[in-house]
PDB file of N, CA, C and O in Angstrom, chain B, residues numbered from 101:
ATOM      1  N   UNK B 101      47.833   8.043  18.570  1.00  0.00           N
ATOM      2  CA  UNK B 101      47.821   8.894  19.737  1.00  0.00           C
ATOM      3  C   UNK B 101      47.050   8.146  20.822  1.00  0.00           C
ATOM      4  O   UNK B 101      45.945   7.644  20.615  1.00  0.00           O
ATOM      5  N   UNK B 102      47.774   8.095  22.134  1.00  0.00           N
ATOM      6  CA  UNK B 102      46.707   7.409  22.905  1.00  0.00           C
ATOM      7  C   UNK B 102      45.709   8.154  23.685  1.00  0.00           C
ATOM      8  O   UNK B 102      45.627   9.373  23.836  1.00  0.00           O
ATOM      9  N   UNK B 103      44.852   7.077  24.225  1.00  0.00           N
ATOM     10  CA  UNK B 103      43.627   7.763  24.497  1.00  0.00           C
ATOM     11  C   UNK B 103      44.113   8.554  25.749  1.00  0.00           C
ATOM     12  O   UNK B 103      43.215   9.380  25.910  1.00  0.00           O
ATOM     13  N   UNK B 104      44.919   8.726  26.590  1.00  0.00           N
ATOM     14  CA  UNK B 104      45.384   9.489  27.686  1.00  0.00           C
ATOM     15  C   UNK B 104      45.459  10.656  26.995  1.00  0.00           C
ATOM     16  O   UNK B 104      44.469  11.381  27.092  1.00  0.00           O
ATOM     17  N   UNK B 105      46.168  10.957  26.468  1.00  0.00           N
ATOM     18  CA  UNK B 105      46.408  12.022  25.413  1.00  0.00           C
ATOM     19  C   UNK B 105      45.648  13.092  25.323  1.00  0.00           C
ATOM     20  O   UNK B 105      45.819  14.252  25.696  1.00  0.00           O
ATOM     21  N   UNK B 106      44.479  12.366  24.586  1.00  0.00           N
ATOM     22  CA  UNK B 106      43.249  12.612  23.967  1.00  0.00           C
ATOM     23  C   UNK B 106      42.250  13.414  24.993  1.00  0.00           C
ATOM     24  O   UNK B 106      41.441  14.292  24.693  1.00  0.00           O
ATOM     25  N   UNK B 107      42.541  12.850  26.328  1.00  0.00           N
ATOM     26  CA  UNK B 107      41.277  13.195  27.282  1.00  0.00           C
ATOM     27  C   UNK B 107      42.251  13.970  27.967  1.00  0.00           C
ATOM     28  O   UNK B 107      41.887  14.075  29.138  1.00  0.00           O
ATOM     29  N   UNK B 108      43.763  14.802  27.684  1.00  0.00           N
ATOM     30  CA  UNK B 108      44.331  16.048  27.832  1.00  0.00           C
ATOM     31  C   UNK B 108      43.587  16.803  27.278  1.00  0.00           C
ATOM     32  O   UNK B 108      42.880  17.512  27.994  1.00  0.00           O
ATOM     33  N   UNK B 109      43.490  16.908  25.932  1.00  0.00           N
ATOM     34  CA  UNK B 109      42.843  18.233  25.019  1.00  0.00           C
ATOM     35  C   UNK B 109      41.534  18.490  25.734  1.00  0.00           C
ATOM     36  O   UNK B 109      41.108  19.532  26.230  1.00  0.00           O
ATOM     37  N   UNK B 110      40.880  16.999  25.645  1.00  0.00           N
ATOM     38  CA  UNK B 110      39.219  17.432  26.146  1.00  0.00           C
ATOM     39  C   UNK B 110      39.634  18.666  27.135  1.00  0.00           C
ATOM     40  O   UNK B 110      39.630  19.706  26.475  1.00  0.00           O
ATOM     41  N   UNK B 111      39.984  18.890  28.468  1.00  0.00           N
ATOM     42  CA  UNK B 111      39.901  19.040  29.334  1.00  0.00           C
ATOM     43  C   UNK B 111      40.772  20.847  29.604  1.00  0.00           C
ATOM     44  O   UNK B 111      41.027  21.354  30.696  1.00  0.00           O
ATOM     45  N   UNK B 112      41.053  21.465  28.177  1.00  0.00           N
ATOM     46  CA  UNK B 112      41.461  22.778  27.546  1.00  0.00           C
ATOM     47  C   UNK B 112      40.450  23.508  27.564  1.00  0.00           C
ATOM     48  O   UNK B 112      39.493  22.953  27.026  1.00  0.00           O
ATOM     49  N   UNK B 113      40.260  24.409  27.906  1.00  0.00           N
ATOM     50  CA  UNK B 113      39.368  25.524  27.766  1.00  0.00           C
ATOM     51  C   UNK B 113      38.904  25.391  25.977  1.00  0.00           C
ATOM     52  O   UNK B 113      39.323  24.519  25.217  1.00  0.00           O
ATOM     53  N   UNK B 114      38.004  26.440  25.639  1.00  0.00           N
ATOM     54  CA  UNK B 114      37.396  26.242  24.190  1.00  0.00           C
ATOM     55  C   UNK B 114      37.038  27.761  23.928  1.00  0.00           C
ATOM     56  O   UNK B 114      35.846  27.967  23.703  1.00  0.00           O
ATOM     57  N   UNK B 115      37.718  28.645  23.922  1.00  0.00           N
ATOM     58  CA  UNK B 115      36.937  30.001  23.998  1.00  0.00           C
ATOM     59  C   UNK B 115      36.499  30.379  22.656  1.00  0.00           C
ATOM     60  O   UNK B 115      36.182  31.565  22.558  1.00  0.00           O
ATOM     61  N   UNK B 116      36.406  29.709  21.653  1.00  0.00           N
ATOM     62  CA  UNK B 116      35.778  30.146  20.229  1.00  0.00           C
ATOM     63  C   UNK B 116      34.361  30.382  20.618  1.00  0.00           C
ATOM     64  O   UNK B 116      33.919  29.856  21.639  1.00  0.00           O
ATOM     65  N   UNK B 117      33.592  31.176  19.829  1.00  0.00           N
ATOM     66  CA  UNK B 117      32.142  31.497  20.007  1.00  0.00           C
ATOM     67  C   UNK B 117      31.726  30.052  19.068  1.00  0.00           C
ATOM     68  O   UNK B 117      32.255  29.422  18.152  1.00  0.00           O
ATOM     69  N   UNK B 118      30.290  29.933  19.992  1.00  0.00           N
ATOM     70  CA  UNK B 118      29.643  28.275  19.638  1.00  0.00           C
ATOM     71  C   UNK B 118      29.553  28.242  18.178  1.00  0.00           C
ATOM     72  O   UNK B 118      29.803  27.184  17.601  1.00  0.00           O
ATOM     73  N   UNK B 119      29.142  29.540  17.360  1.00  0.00           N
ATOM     74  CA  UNK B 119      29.140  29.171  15.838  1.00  0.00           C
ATOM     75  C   UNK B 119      30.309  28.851  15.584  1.00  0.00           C
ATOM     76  O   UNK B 119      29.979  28.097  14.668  1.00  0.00           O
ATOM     77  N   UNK B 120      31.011  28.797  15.592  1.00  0.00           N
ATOM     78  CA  UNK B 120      32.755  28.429  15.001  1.00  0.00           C
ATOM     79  C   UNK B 120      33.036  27.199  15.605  1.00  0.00           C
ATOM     80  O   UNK B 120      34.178  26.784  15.409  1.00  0.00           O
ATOM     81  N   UNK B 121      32.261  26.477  16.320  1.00  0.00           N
ATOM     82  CA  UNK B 121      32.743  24.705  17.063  1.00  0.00           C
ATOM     83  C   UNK B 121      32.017  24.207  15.837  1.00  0.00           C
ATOM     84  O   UNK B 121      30.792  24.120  15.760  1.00  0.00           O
ATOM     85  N   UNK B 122      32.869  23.889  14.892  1.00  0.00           N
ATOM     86  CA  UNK B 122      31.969  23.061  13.374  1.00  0.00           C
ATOM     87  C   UNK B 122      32.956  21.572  13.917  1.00  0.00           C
ATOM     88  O   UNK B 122      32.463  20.448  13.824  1.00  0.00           O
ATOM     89  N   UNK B 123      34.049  21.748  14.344  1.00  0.00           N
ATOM     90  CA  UNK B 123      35.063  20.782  15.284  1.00  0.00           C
ATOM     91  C   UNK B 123      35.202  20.676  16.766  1.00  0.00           C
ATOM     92  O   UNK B 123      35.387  21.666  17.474  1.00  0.00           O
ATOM     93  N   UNK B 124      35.147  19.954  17.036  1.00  0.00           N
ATOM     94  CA  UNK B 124      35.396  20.064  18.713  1.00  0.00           C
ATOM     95  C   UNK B 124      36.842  20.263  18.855  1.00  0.00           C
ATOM     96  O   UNK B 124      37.698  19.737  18.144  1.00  0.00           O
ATOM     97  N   UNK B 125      37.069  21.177  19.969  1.00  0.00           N
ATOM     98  CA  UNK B 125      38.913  21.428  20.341  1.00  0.00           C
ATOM     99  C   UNK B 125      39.462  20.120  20.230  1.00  0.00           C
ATOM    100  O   UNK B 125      40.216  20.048  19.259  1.00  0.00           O
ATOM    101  N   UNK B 126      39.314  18.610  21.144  1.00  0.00           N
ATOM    102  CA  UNK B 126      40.137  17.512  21.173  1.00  0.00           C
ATOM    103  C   UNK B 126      40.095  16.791  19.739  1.00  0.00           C
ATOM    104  O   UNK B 126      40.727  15.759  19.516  1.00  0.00           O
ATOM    105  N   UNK B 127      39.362  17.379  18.876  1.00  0.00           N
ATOM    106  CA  UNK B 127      39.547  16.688  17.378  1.00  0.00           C
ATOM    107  C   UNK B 127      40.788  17.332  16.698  1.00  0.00           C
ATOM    108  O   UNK B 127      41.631  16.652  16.113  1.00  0.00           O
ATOM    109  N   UNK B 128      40.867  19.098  16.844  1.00  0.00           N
ATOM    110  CA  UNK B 128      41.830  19.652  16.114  1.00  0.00           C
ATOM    111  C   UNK B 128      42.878  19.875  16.354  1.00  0.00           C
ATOM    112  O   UNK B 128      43.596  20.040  15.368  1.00  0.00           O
ATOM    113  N   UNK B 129      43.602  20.015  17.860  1.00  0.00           N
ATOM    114  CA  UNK B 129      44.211  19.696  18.006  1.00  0.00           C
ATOM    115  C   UNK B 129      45.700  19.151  18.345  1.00  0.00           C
ATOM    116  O   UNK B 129      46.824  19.628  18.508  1.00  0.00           O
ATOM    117  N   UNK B 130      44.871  17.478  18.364  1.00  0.00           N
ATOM    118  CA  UNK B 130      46.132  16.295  17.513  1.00  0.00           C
ATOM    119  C   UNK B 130      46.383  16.059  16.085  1.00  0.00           C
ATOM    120  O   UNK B 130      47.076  15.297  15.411  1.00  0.00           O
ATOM    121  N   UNK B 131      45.457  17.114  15.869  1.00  0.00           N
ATOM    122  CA  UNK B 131      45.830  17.358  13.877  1.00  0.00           C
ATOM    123  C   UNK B 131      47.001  17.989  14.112  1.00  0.00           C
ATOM    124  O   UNK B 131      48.141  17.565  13.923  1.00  0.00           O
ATOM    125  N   UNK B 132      46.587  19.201  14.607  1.00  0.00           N
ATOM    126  CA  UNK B 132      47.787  20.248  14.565  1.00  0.00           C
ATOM    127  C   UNK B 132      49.063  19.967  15.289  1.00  0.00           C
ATOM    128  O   UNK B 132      50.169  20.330  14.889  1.00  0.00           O
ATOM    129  N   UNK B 133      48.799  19.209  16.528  1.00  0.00           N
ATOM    130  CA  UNK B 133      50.430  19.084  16.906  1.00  0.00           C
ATOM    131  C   UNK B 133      50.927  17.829  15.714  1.00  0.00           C
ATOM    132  O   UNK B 133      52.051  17.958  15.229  1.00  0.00           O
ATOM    133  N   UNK B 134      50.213  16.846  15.350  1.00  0.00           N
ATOM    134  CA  UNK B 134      50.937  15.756  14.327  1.00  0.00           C
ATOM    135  C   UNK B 134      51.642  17.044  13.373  1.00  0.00           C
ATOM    136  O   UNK B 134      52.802  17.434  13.247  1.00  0.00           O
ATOM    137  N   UNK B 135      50.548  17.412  12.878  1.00  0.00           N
ATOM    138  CA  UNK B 135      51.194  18.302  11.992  1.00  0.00           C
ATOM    139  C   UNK B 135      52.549  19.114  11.598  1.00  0.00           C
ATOM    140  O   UNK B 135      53.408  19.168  10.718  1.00  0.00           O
ATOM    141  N   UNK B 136      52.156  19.730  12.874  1.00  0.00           N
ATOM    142  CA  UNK B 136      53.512  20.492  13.267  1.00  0.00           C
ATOM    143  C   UNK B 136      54.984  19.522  13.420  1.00  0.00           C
ATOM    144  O   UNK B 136      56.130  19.636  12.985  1.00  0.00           O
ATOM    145  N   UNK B 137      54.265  18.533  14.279  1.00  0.00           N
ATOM    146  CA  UNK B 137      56.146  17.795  14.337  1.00  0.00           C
ATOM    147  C   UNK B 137      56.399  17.089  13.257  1.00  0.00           C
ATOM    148  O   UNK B 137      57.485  16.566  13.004  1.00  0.00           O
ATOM    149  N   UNK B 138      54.947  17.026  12.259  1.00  0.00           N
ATOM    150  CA  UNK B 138      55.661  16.656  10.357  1.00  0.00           C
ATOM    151  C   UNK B 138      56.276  17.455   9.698  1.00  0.00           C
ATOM    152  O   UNK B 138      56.870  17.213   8.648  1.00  0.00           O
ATOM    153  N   UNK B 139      56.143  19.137  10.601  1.00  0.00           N
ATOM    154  CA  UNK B 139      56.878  19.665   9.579  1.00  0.00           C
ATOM    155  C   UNK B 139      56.098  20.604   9.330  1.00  0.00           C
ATOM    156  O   UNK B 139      56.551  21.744   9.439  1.00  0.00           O
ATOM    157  N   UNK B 140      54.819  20.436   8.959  1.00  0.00           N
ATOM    158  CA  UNK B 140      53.849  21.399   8.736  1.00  0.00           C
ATOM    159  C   UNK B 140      54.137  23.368   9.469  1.00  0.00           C
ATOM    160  O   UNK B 140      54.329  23.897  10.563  1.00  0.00           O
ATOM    161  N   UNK B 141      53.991  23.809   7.971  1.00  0.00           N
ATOM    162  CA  UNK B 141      54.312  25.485   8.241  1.00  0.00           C
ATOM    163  C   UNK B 141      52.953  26.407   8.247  1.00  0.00           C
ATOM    164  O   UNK B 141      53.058  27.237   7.343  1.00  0.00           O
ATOM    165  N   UNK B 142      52.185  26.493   8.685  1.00  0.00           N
ATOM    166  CA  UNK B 142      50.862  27.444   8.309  1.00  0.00           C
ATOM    167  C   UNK B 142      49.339  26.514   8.473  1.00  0.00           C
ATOM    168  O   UNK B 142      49.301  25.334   8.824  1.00  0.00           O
ATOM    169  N   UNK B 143      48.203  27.317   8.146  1.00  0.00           N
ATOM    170  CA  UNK B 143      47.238  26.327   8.359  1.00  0.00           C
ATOM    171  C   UNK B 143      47.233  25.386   7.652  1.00  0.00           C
ATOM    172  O   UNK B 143      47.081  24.197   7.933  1.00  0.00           O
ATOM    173  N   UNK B 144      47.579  26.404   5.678  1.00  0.00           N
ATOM    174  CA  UNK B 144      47.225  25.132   4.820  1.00  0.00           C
ATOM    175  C   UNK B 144      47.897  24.005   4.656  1.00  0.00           C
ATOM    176  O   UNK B 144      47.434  23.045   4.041  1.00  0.00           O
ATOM    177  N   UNK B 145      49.252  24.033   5.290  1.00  0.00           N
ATOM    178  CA  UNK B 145      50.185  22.820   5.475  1.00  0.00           C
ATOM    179  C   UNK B 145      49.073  22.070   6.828  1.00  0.00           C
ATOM    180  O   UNK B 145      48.676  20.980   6.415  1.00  0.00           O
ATOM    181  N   UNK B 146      48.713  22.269   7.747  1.00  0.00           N
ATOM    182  CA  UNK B 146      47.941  21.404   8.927  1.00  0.00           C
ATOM    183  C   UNK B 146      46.950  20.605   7.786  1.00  0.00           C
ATOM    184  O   UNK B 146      46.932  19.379   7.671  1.00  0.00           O
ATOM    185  N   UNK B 147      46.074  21.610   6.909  1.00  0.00           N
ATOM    186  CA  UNK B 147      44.832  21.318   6.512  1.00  0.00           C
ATOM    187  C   UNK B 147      45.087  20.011   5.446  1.00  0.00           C
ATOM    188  O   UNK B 147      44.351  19.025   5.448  1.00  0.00           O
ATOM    189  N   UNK B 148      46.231  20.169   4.554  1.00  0.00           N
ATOM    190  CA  UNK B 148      47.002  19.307   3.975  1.00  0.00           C
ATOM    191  C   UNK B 148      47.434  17.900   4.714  1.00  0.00           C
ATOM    192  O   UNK B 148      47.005  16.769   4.484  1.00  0.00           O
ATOM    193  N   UNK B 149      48.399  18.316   5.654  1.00  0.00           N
ATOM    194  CA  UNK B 149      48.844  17.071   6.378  1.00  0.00           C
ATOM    195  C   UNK B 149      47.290  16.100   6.623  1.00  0.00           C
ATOM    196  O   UNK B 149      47.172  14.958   6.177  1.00  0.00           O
ATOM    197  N   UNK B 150      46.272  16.767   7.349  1.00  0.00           N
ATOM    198  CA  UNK B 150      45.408  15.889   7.430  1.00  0.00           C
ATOM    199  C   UNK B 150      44.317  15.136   6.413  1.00  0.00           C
ATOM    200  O   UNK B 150      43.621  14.132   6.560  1.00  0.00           O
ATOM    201  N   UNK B 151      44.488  16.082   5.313  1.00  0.00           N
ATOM    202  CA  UNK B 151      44.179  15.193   4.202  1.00  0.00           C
ATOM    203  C   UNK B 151      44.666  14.246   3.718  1.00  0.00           C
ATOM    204  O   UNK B 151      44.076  13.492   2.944  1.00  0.00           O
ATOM    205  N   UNK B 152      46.081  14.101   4.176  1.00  0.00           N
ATOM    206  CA  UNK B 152      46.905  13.024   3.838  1.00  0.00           C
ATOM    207  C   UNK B 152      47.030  11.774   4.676  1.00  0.00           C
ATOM    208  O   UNK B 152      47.453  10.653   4.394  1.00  0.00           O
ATOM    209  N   UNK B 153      46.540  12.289   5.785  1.00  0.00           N
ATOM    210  CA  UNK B 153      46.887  11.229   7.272  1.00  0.00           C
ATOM    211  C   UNK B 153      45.095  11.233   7.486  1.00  0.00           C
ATOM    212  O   UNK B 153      44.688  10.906   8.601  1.00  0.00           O
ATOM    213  N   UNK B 154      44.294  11.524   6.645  1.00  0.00           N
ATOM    214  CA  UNK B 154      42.632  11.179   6.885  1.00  0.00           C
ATOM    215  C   UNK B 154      42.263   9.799   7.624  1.00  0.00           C
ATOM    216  O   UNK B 154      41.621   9.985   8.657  1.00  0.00           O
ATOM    217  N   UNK B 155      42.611   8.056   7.224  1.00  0.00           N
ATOM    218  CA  UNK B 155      42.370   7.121   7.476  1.00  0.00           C
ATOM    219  C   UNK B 155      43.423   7.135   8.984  1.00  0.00           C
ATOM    220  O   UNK B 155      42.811   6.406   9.765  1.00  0.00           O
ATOM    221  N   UNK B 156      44.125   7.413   9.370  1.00  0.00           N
ATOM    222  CA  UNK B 156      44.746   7.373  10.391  1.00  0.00           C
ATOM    223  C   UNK B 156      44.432   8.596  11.500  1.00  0.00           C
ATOM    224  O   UNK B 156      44.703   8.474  12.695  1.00  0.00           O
ATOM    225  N   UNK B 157      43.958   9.521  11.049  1.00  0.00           N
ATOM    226  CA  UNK B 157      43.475  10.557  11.721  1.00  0.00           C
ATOM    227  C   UNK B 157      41.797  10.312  12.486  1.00  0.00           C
ATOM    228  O   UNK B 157      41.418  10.789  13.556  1.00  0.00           O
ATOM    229  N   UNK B 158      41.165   9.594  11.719  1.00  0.00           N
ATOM    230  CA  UNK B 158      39.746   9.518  11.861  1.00  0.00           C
ATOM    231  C   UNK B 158      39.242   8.402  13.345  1.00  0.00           C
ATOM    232  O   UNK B 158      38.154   8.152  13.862  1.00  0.00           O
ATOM    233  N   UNK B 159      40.809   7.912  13.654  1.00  0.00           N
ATOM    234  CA  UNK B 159      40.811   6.356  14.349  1.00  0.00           C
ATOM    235  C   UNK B 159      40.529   7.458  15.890  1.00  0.00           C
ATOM    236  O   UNK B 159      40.046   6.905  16.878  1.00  0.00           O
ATOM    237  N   UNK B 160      40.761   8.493  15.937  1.00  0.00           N
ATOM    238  CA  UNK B 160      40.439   9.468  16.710  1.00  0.00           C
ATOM    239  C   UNK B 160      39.827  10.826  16.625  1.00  0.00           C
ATOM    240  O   UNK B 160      39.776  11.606  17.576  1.00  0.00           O
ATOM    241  N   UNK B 161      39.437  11.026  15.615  1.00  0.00           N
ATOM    242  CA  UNK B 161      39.072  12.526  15.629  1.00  0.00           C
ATOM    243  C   UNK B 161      37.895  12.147  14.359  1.00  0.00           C
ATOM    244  O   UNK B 161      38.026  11.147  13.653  1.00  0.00           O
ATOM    245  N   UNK B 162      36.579  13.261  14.190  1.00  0.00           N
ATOM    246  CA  UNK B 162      35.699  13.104  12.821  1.00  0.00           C
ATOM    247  C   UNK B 162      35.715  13.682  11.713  1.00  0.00           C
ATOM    248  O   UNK B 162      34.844  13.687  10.844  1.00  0.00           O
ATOM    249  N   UNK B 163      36.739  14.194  11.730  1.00  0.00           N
ATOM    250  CA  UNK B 163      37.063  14.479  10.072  1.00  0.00           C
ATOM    251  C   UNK B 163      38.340  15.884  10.410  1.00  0.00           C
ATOM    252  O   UNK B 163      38.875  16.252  11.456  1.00  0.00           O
ATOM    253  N   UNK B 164      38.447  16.341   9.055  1.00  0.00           N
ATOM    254  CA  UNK B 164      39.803  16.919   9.081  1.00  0.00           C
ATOM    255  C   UNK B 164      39.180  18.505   8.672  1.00  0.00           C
ATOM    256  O   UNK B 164      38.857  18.812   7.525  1.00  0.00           O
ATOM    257  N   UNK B 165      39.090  19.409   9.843  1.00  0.00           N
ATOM    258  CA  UNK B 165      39.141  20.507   9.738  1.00  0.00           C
ATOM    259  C   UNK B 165      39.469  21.373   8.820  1.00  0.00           C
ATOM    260  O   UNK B 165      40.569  21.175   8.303  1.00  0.00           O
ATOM    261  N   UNK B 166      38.562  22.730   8.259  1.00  0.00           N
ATOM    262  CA  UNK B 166      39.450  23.173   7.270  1.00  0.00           C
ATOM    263  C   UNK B 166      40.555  24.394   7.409  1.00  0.00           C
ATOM    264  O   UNK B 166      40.530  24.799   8.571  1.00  0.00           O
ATOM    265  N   UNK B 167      41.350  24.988   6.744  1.00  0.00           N
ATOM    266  CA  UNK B 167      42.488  25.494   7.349  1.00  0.00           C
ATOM    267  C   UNK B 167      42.046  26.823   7.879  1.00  0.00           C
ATOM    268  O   UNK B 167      42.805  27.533   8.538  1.00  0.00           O
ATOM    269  N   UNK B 168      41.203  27.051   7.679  1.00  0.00           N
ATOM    270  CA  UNK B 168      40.112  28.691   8.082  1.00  0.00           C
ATOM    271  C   UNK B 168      39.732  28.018   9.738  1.00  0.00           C
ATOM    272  O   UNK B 168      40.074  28.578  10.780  1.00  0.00           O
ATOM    273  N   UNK B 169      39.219  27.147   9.689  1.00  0.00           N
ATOM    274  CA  UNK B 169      38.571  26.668  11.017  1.00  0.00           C
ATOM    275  C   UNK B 169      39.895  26.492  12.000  1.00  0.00           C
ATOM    276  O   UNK B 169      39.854  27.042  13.100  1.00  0.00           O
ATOM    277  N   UNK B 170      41.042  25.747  11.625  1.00  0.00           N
ATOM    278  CA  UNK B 170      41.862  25.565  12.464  1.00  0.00           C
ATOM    279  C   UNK B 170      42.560  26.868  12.820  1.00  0.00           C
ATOM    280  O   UNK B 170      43.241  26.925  13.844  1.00  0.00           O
ATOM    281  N   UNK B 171      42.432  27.811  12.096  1.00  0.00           N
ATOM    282  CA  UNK B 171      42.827  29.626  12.211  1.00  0.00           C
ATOM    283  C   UNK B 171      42.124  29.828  13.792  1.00  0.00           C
ATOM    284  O   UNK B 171      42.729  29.787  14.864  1.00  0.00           O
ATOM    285  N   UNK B 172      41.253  29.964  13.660  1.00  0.00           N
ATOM    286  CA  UNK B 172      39.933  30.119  14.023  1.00  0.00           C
ATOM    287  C   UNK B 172      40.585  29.671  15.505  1.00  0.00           C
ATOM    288  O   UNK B 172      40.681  30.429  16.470  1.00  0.00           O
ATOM    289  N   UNK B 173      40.813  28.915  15.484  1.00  0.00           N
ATOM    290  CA  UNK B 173      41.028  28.196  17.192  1.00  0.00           C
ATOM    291  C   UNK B 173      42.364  28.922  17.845  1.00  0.00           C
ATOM    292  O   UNK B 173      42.458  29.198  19.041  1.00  0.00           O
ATOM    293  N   UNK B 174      43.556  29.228  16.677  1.00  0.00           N
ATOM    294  CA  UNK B 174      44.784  29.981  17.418  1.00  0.00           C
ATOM    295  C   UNK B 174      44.168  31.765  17.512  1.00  0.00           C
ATOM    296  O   UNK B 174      44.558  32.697  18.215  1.00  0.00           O
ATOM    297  N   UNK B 175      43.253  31.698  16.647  1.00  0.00           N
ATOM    298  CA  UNK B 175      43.047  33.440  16.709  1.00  0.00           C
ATOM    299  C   UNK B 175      42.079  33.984  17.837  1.00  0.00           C
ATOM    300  O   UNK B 175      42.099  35.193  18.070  1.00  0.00           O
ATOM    301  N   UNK B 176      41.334  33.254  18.462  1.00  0.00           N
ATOM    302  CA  UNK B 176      40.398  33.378  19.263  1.00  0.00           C
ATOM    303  C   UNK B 176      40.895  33.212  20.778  1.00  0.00           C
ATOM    304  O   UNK B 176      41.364  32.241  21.370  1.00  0.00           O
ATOM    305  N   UNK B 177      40.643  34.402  21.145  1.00  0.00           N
ATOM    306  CA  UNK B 177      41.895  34.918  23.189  1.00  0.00           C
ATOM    307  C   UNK B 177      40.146  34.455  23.561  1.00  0.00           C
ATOM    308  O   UNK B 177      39.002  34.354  23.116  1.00  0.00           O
ATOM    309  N   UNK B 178      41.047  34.289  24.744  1.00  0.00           N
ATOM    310  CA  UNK B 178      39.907  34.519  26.142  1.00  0.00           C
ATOM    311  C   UNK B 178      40.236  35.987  26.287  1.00  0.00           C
ATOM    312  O   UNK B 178      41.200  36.713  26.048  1.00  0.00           O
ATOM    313  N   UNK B 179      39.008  36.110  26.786  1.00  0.00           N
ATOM    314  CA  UNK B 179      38.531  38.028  27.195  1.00  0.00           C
ATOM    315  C   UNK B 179      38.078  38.258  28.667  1.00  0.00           C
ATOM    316  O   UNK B 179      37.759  39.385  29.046  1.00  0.00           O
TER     317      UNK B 179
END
């Protein structure tokens, strides 16, 4: 993913409450869209894919979210 990319996400709003940033938004993501255009159906397919794509995932992001946390980011509105 290039770094242009990358400094898209930064630049997304973040409305999760601060206890729930265990990930930063521009880490999770380019998990989740890779994910998704692998195919990936649900969190635990995201949480999966990135266990699998870990050494290639890490070249940008610090580790691989778990599938509760990546919930966490589609379930949470701005108010």
């Amino acid at each position: 993913m290039s770094a242009s990319t990358l400094e898209r996400f930064s630049s997304l709003p973040d409305f999760r409450v601060d206890l729930h940033k265990l990930y930063p938004l521009p880490d999770i993501l380019p998990l989740v869209v890779c994910a998704v255009l692998s195919g990936a159906e649900g969190w635990e397919a995201m949480e999966e894919f990135g266990k699998e794509k870990l050494d290639w995932l890490r070249t940008f992001a610090n580790g691989i979210p778990s599938h509760d946390c990546i919930a966490t980011v589609h379930h949470r509105k701005r108010r």
